[in-house]
Biopython code that builds the backbone (N, CA, C, O; Angstrom):
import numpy as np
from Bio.PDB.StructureBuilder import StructureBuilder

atoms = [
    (1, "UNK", "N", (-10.879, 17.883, -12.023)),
    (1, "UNK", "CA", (-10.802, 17.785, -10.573)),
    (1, "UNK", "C", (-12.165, 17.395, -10.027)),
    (1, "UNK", "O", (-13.265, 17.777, -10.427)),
    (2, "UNK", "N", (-11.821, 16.391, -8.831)),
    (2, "UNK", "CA", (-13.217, 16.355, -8.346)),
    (2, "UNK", "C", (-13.836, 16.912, -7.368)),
    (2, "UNK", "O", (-13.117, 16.939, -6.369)),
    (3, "UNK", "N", (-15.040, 17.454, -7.180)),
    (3, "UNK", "CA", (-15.603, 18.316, -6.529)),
    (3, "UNK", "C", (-16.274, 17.370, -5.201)),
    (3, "UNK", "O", (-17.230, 16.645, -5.473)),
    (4, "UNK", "N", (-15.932, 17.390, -4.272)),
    (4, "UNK", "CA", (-16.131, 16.934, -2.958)),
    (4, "UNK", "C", (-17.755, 17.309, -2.229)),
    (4, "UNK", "O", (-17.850, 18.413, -1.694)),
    (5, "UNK", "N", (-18.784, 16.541, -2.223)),
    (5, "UNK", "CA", (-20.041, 16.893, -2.266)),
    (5, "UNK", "C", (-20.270, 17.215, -0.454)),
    (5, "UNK", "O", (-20.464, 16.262, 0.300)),
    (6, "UNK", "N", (-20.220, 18.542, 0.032)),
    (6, "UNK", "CA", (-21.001, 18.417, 1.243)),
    (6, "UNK", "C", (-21.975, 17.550, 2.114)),
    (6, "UNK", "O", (-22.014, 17.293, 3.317)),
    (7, "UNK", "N", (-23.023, 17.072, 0.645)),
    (7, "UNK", "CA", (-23.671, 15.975, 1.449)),
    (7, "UNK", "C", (-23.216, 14.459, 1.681)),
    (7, "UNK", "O", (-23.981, 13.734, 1.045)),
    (8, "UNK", "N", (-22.418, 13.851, 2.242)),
    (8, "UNK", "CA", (-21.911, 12.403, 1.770)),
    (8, "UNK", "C", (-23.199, 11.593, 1.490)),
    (8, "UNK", "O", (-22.916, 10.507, 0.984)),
    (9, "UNK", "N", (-24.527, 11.784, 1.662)),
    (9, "UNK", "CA", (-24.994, 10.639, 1.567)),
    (9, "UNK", "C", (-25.513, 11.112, -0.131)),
    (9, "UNK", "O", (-25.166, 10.474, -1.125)),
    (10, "UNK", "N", (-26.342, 12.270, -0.167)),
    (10, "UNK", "CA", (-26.150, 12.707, -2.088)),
    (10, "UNK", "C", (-24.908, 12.242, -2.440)),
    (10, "UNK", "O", (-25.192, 11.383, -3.275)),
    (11, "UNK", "N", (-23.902, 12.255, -2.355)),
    (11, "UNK", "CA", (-22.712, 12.271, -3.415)),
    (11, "UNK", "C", (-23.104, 10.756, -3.095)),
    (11, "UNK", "O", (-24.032, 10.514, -3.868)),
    (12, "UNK", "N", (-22.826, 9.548, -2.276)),
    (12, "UNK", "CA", (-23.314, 8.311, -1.951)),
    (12, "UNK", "C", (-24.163, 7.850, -2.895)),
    (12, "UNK", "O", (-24.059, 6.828, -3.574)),
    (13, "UNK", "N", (-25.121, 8.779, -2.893)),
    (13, "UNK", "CA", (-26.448, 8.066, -3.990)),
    (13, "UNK", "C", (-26.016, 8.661, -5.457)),
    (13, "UNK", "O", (-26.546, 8.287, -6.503)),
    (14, "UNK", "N", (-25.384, 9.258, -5.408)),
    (14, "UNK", "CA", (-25.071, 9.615, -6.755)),
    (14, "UNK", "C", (-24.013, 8.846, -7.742)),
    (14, "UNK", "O", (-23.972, 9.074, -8.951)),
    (15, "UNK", "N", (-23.123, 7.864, -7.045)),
    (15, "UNK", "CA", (-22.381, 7.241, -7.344)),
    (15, "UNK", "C", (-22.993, 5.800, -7.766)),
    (15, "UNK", "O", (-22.644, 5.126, -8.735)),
    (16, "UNK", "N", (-24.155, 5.438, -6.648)),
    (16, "UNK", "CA", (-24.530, 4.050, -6.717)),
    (16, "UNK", "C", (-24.826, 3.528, -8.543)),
    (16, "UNK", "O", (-25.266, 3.981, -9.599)),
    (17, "UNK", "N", (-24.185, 2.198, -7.916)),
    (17, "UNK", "CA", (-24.317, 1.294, -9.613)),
    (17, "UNK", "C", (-26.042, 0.742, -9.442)),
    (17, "UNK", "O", (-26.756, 0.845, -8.444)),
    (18, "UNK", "N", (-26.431, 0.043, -11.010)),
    (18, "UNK", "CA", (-27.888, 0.078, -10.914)),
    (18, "UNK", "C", (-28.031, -1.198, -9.909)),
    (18, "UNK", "O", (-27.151, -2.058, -9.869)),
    (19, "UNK", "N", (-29.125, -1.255, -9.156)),
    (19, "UNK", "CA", (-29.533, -1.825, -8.723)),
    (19, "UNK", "C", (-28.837, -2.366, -7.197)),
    (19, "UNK", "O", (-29.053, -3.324, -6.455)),
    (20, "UNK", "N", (-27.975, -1.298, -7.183)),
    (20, "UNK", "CA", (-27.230, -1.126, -6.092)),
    (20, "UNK", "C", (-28.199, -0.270, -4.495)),
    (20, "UNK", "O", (-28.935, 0.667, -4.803)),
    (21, "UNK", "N", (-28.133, -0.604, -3.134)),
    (21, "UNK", "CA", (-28.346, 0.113, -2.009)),
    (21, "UNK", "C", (-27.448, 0.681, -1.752)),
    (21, "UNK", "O", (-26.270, 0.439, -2.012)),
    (22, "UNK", "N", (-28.002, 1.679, -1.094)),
    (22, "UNK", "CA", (-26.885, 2.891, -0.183)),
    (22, "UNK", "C", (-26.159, 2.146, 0.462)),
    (22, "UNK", "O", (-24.932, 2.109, 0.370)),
    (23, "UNK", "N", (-27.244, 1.091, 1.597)),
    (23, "UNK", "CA", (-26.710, 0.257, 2.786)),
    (23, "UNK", "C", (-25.459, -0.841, 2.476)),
    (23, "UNK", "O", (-24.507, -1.230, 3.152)),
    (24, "UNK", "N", (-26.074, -1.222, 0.750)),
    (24, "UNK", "CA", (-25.138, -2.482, 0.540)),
    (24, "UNK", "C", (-23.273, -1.030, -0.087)),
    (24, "UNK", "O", (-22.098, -1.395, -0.053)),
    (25, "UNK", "N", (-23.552, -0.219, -0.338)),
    (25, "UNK", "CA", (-22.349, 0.347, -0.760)),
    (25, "UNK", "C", (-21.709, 0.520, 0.426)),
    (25, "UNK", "O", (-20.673, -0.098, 0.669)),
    (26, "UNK", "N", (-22.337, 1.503, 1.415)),
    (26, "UNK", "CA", (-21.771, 2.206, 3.080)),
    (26, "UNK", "C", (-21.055, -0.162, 3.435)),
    (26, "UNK", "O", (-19.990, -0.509, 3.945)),
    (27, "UNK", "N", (-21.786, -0.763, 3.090)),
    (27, "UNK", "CA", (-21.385, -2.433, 3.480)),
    (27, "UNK", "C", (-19.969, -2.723, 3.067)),
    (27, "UNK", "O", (-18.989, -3.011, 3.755)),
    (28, "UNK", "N", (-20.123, -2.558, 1.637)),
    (28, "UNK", "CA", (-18.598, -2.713, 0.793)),
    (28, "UNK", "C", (-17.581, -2.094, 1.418)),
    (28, "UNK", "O", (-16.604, -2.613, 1.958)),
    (29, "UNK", "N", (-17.928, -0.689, 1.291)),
    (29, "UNK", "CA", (-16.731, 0.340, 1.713)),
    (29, "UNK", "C", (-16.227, -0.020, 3.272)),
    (29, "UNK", "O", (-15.063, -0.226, 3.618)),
    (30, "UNK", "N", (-17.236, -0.037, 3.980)),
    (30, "UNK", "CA", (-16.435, -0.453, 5.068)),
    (30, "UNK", "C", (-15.905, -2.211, 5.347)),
    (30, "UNK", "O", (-15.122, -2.580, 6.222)),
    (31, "UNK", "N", (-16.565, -3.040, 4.374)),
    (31, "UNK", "CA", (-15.470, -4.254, 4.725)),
    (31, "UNK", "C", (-13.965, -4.378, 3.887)),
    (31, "UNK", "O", (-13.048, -5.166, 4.118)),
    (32, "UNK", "N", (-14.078, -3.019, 2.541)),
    (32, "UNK", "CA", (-12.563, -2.448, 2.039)),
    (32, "UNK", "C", (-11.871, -2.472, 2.609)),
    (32, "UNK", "O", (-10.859, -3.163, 2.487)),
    (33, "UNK", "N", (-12.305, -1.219, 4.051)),
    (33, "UNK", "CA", (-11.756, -0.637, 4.516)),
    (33, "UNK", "C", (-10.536, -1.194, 5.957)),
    (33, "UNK", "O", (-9.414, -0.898, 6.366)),
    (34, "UNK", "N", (-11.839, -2.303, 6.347)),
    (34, "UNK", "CA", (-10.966, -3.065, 7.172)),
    (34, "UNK", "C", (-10.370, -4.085, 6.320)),
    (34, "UNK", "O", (-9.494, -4.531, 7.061)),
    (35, "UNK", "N", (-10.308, -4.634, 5.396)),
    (35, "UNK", "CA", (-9.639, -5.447, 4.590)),
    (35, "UNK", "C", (-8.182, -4.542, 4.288)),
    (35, "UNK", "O", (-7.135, -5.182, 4.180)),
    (36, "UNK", "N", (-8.163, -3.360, 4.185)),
    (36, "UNK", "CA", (-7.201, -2.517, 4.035)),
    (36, "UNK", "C", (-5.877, -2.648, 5.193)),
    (36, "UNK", "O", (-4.719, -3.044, 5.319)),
    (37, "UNK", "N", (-6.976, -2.014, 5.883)),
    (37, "UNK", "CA", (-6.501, -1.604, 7.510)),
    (37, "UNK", "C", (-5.504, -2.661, 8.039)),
    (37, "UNK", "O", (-4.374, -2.400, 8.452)),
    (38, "UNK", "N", (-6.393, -4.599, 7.937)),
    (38, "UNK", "CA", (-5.584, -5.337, 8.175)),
    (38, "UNK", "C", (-4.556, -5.791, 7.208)),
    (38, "UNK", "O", (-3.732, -6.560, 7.701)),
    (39, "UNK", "N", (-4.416, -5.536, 6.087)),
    (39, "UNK", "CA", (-2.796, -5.661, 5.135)),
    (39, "UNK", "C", (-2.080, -4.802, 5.719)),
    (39, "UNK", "O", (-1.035, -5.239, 6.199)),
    (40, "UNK", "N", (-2.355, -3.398, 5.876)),
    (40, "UNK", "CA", (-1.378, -2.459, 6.481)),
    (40, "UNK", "C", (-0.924, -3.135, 8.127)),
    (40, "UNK", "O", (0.262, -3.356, 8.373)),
    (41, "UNK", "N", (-1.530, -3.288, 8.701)),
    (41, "UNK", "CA", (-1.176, -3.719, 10.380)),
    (41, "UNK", "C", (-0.186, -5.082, 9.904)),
    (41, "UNK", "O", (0.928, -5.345, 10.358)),
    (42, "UNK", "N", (-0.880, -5.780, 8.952)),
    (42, "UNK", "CA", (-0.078, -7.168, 8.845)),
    (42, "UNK", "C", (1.347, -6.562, 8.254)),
    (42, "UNK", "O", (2.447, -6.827, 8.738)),
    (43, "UNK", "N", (1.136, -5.771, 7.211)),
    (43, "UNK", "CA", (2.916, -5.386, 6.139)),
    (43, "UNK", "C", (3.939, -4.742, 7.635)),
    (43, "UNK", "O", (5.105, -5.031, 7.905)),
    (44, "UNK", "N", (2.973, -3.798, 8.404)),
    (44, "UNK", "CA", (4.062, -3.329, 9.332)),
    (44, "UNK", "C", (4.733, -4.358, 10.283)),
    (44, "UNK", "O", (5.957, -4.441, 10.389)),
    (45, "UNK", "N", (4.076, -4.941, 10.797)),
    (45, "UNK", "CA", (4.244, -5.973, 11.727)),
    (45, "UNK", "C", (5.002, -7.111, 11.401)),
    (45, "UNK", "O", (5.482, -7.851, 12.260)),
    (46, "UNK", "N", (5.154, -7.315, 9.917)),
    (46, "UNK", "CA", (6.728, -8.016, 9.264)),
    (46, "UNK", "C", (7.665, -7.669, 8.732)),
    (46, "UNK", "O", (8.581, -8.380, 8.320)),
    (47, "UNK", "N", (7.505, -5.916, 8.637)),
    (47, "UNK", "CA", (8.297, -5.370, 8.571)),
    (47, "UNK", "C", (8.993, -5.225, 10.095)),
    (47, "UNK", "O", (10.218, -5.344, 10.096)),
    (48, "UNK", "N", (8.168, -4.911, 11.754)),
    (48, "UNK", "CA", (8.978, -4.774, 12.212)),
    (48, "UNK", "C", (9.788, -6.309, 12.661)),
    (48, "UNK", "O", (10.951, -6.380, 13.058)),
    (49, "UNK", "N", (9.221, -7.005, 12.552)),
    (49, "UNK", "CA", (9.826, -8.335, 12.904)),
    (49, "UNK", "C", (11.070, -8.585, 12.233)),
    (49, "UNK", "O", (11.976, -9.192, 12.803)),
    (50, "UNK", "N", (11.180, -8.125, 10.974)),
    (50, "UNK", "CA", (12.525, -8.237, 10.023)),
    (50, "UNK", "C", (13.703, -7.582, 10.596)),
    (50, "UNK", "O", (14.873, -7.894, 10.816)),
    (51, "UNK", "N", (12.767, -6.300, 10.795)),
    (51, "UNK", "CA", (14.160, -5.371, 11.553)),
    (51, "UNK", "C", (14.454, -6.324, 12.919)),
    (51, "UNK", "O", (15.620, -6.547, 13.244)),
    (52, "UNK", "N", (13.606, -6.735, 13.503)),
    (52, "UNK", "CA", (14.210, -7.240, 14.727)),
    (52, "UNK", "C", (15.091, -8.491, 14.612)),
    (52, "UNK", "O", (16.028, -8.891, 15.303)),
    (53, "UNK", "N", (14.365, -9.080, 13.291)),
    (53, "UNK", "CA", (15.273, -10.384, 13.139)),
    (53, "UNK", "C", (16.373, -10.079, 12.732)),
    (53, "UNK", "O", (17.228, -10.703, 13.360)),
    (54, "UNK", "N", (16.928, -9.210, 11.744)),
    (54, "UNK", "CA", (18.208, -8.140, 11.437)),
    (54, "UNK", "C", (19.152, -7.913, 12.341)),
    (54, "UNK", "O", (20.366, -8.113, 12.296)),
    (55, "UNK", "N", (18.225, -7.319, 13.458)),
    (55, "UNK", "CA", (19.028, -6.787, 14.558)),
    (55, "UNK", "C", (19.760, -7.385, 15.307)),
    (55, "UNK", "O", (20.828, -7.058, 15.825)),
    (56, "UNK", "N", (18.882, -8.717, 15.391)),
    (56, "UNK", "CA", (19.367, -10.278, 16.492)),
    (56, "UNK", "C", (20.459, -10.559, 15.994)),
    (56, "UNK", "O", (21.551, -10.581, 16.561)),
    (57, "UNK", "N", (19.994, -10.986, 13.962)),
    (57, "UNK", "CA", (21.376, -11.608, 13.639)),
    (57, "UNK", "C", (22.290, -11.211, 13.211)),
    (57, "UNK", "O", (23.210, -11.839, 12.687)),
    (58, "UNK", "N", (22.089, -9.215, 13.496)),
    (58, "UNK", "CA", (23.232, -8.529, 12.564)),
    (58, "UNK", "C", (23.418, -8.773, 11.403)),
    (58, "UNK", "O", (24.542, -8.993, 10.953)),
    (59, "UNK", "N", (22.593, -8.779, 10.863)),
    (59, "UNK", "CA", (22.179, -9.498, 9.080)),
    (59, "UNK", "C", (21.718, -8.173, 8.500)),
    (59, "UNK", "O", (20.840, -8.275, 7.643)),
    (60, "UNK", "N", (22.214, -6.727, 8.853)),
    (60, "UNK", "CA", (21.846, -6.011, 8.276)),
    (60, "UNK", "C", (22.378, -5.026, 7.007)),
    (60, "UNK", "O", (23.599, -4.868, 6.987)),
    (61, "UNK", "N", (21.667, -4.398, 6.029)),
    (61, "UNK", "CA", (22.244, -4.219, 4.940)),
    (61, "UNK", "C", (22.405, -1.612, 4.805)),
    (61, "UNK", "O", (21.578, -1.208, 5.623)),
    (62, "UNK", "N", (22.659, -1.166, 4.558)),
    (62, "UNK", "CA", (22.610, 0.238, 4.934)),
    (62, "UNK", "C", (21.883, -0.083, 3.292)),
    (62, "UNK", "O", (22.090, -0.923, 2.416)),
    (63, "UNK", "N", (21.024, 0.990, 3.444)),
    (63, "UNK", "CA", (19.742, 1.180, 2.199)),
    (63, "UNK", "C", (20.534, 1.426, 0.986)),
    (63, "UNK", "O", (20.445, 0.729, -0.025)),
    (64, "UNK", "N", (21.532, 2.728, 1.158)),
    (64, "UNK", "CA", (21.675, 3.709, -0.083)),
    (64, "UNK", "C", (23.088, 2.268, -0.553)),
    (64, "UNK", "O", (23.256, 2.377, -1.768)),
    (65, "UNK", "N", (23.892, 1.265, -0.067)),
    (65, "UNK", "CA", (24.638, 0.044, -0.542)),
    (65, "UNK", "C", (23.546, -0.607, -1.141)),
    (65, "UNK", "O", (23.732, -0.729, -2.352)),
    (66, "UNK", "N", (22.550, -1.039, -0.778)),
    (66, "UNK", "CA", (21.694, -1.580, -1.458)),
    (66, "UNK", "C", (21.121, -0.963, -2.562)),
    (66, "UNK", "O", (20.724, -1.919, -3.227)),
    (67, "UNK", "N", (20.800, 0.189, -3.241)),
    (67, "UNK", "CA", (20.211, 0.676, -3.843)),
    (67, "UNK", "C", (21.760, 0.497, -5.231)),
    (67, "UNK", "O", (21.744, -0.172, -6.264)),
    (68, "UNK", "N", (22.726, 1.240, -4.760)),
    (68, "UNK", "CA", (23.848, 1.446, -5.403)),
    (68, "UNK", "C", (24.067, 0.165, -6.561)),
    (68, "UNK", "O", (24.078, 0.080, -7.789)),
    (69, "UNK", "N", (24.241, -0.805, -5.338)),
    (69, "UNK", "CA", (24.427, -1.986, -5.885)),
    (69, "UNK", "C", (23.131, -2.853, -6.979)),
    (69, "UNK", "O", (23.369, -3.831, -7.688)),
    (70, "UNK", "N", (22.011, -2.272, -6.858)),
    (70, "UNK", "CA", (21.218, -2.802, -7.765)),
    (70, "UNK", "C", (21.243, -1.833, -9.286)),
    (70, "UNK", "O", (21.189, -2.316, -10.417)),
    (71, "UNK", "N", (21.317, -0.706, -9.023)),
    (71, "UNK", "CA", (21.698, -0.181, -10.049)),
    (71, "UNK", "C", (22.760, -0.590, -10.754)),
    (71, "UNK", "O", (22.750, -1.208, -11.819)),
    (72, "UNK", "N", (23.698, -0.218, -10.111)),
    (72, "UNK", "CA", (24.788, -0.945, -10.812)),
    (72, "UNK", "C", (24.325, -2.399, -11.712)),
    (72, "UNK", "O", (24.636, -2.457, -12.902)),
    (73, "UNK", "N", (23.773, -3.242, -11.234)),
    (73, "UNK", "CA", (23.593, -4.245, -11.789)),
    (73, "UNK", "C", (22.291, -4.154, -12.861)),
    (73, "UNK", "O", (22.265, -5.015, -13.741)),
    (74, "UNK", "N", (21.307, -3.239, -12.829)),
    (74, "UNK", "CA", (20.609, -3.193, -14.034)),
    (74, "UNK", "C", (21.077, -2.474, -14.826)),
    (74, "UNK", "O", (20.722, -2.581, -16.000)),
    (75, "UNK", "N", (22.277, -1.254, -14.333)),
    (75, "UNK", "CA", (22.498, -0.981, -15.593)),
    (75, "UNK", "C", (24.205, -1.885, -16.283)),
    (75, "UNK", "O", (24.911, -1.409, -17.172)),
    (76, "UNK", "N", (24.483, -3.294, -15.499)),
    (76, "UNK", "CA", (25.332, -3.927, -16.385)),
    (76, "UNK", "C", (24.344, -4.714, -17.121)),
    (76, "UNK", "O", (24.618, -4.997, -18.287)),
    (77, "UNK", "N", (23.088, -5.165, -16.555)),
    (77, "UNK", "CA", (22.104, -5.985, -17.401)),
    (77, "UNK", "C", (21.723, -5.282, -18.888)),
    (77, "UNK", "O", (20.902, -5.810, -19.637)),
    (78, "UNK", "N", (22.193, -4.437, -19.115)),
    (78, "UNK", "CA", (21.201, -3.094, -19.592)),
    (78, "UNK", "C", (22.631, -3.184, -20.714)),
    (78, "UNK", "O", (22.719, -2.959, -21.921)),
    (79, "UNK", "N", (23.397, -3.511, -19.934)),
    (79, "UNK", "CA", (24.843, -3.114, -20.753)),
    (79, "UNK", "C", (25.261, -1.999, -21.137)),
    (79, "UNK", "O", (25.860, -1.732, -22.179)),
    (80, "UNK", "N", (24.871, -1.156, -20.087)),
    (80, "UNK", "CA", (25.921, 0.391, -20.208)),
    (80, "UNK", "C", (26.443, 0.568, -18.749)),
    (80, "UNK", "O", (26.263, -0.124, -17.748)),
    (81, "UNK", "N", (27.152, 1.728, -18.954)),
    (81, "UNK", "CA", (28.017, 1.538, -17.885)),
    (81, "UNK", "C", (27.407, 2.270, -16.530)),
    (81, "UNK", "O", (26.647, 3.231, -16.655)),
    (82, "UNK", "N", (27.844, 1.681, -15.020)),
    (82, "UNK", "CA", (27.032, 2.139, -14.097)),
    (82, "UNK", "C", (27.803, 2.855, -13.023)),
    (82, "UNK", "O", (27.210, 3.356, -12.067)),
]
sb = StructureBuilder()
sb.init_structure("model")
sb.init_model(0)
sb.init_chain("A")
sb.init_seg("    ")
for serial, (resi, resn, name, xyz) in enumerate(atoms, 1):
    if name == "N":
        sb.init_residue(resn, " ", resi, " ")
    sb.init_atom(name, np.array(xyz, "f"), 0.0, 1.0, " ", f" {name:<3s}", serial, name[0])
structure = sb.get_structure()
């Protein structure tokens, strides 16, 4: 287990690779972080558009039919019975 250092900037320097800055790590982590941030804002935001496009064209599917039905089909791929 890992032990969570009170000081962030010790645990910070304690991590750094050689020849690495504090400034250039605290740099990385936070352009991760918004690199993160915007996949998540982008995945939701076509997720909700789907539902809306769904909704418009009544093109919609109930989850647990969908799930059913793929099983079913890996386990005929599979060739036992489903």
């Amino acid at each position: 287990m890992m032990h969570i250092n009170d000081d962030p900037t010790a645990a910070a320097e304690g991590v750094l690779q050689q020849d690495e800055s504090l400034s250039k790590l605290v740099e990385t982590a936070l352009q991760e972080s918004i690199a993160r941030r915007c996949m998540q804002a982008q995945f939701s935001a076509q997720g909700r558009a789907a539902r809306q496009q769904g909704r418009c064209s009544d093109d919609l599917f109930d989850a647990n039919d969908v799930v059913t039905d793929r099983a079913r089909a890996h386990a005929s791929e599979r060739g036992s019975p489903g």
